[in-house]
matplotlib code that plots the C-alpha trace (Angstrom):
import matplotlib.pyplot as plt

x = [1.4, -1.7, -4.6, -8.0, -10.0, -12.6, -12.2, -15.5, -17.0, -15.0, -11.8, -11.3, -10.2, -9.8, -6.3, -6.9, -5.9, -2.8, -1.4, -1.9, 0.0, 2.5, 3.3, 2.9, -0.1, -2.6, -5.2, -3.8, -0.9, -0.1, 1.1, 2.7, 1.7, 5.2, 4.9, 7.9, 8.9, 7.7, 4.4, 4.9, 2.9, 4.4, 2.5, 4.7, 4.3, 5.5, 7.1, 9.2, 9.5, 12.8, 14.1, 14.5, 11.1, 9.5, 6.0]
y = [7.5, 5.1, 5.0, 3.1, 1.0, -1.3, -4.3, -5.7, -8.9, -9.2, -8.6, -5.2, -1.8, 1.5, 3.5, 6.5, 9.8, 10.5, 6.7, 7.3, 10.9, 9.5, 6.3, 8.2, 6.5, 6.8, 5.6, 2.5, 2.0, -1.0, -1.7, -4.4, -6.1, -7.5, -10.0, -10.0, -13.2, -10.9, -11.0, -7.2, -5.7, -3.3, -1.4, 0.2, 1.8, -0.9, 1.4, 2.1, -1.5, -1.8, 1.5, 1.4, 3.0, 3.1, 2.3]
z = [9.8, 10.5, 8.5, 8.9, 5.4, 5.6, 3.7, 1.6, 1.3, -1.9, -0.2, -1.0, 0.4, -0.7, 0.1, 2.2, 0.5, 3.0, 1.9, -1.6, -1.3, 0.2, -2.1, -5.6, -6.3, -9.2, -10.7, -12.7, -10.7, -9.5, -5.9, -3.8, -0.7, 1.4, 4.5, 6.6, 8.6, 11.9, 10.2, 9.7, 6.1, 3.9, 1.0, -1.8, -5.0, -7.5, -9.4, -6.4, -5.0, -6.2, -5.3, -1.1, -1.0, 2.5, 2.6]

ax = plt.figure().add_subplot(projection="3d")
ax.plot(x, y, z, "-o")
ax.set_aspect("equal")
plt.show()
C-alpha cells in the first residue's frame, strides 16, 4: 500500500486514512519513525513497535 502527504513548512504531515486503519492509529497515539541502514522508512504504531508489527 502507497499513500501520498504533503509535508508543511513546519515539518509536518498528516497520515492518510488507509495508513491510519491499517496501523491502529488514534488520535493521541503515538507512533515511530524507523531508518534502516538501506535508507528504507518504516511507520509503526508504538504500541505495536515491539510486537513484529509490519508497518
Amino acid at each position: 500500500m502507497a499513500a501520498i502527504a504533503k509535508v508543511t513548512a513546519k515539518g509536518q504531515t498528516n497520515i492518510p486514512r488507509e495508513i491510519r486503519e491499517t496501523l491502529h492509529v488514534k488520535p493521541g497515539d503515538l507512533i515511530t519513525w524507523e531508518k534502516s541502514a538501506d535508507g528504507v522508512v518504516q511507520i509503526r504504531n508504538f504500541a505495536d513497535a515491539g510486537k513484529g508489527a509490519a508497518s
